[in-house]
N, C-alpha and C positions, 0 to 999 in steps of 0.2 A: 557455414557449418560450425557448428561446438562442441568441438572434446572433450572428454571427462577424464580425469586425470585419478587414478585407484590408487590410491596408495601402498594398501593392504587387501591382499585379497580376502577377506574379512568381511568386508564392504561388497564385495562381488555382486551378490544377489540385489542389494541393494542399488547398486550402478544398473545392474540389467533393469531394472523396476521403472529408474530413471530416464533409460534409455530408452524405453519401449514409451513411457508417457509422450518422450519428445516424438518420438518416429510414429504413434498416431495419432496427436494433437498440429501433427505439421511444425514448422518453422518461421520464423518472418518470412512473409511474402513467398510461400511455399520451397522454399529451399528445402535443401537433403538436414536430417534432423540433426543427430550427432554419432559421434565415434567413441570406444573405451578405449583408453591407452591404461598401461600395469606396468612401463617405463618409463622414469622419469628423461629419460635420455630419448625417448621420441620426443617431448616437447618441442618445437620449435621456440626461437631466439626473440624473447617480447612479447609470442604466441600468447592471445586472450581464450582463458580455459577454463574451465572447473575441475574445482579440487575436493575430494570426496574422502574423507579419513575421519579420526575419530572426532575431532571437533567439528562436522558435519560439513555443509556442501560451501564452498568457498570461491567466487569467481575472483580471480585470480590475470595480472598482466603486468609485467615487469614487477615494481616492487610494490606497483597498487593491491591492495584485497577487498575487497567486500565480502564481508557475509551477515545474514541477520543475526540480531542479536536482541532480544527484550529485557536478557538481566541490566542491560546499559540503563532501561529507563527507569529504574527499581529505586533509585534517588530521587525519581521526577514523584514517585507516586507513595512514598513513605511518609510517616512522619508528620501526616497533617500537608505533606506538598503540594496533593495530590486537588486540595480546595483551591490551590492558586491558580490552577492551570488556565490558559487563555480561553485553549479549546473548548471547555467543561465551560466553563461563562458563555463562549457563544452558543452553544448547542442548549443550554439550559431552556426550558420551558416550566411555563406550569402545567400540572394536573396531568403529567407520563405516566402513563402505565407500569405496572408492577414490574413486567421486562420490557422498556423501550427497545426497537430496531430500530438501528441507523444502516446505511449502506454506505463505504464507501468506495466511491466509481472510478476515483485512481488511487489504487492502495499502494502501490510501489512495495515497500518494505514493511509496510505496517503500521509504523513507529506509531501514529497521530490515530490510529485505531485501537492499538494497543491501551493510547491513552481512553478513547470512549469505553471501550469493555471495562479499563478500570473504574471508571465513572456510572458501569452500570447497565450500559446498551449490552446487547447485541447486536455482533456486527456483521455486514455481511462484506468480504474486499476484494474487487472486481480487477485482475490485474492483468492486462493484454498479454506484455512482452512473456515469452516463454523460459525466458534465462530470469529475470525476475520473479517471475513465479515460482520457480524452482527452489529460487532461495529464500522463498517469503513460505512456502510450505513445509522445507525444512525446517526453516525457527520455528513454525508455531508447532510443529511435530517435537520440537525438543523444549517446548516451553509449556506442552502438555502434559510433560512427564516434572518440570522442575516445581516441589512443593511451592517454590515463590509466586511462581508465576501460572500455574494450572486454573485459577479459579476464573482468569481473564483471559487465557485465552480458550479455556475450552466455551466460551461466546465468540468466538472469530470462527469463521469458517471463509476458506476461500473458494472464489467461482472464477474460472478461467475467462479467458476470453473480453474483449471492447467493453469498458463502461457504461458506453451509450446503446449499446444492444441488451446487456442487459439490464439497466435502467427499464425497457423498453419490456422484458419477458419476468417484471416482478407479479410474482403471485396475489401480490396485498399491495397496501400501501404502508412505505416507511414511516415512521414518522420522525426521520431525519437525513438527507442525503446530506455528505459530507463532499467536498470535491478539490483535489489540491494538483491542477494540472501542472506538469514542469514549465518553471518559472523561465521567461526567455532570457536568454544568455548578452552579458555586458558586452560589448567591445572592450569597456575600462575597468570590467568589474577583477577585483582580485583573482587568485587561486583558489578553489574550490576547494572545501574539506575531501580530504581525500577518498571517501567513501563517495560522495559527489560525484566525483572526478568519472569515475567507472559508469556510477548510474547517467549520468547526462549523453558516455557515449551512446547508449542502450535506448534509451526512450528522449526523443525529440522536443521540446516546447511545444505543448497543446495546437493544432491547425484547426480545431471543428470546435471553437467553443460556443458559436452559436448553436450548433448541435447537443452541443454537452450540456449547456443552460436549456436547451428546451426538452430536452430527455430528464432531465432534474426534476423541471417545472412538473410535465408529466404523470412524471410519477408518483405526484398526489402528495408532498409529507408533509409535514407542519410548516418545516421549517427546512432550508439551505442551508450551509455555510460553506462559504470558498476564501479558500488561505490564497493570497495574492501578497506581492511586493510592498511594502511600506507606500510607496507611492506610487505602485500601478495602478492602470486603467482596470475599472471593475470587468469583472469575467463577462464578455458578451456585450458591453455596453451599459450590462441592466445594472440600475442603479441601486445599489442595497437599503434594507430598512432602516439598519444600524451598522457600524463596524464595532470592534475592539480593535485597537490598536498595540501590536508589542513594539521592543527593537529594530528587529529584524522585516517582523511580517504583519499582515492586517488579517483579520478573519472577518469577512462582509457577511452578515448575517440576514437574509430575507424570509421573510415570515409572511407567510401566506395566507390570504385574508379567508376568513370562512370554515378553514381546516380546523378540525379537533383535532386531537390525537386519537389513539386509538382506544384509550382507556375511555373517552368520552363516548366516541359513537355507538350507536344505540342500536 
């Protein structure tokens, strides 16, 4: 179960709105949806919860927080930044269409969609976990309204529910599937940035990525890219066309022989 924590009854309506998507979208693994609390003093002690006030929906546990946020990226995409980006290099193609689609099949929080919208696409982001979602619909709902950032995300729209199902129930074909499964966890690896910390309890390192690369493949797009480890094993075994390689991470880029985009096909 997960709580919703009101602050203000102000919020009210909006908590009930919340509550009601959880209680008929289900839970993991079918569990009971969630509860409103409007006292701070029913929390329980470390209790993992959501917090629902004016700076929007905020999960919440001891002194960890997560919530989304887009203005954070607004440094990545300013100023001419926005041509450095890793991701924009591997997604690049020639001859896209006037508004490319990209999908991506684990959106988590957004961040790395955020970046395609601003590069151009429209995106479509597929996010299972039901408490992620939650917080990944709030930002883009408050980042529809911020002059800065309305132009990129009104091209985001989220779809509920497994990646690879709806990989499986696209209308068209993309002409880019994006796919950044959580990355599996060190024995040695340090402390996780603290927004991390929360997401990694939530959603597990990828178990189906043979499934996930073949729901990719599938669905017909130009082009792949999967953000993996500096030096992980590529997603599925299959070996990429190209990489780019950053600090931190690698984007494997496969390019599928025969595909046009959509701006080609005739």
């Amino acid at each position: 179960m997960i709580r919703i924590y009101v602050s203000d009854l102000a919020y009210k309506e909006k908590a009930l709105a919340l509550k009601a998507s959880f209680d008929e979208g289900g839970f993991l693994e079918g569990v009971g949806a969630c509860q409103l609390l409007f006292s701070q003093e029913d929390l329980l002690e470390n209790e993992r919860y959501l917090r629902l006030d004016a700076g929007g929906l905020t999960l919440v546990e001891g002194r960890l927080e997560l919530r989304g946020d887009f203005r954070q990226l607004l440094p990545r995409v300013r100023g001419g930044h926005l041509q450095h980006e890793k991701l924009l290099r591997a997604a690049r193609m020639k001859d896209l269409p006037e508004h490319p689609l990209a999908v991506d099949a684990t959106a988590g929080l957004g961040e790395d969609a955020f970046i395609l919208a601003c590069g151009g696409y429209s995106v479509v982001l597929c996010e299972y976990n039901p408490v992620i979602a939650a917080l990944l619909e709030d930002a883009l709902c408050r980042a529809r309204k911020d002059p800065d950032l309305t132009e990129a995300a009104t091209r985001m729209s989220l779809v509920r529910g497994d990646g690879i199902e709806n990989l499986k129930r696209l209308a068209g074909k993309p002409d880019l599937v994006y796919l950044d499964p959580m990355f599996p966890v060190k024995q040695k690896s340090g402390i996780s940035k603290k927004k991390l910390q929360l997401l990694q309890k939530l959603e597990l390192p990828c178990s189906r990525e043979d499934e996930l690369m073949a729901a990719a493949l599938a669905a017909g797009p130009a082009r792949i890219v999967v953000k993996r480890p500096v030096k992980g094993q590529p997603l599925a075994g299959k070996k990429a066309s190209h990489s780019i390689v950053c600090k931190n991470v690698r984007f494997d880029c496969y390019v599928l022989p025969g595909r046009q985009t959509r701006g080609q096909e005739g």
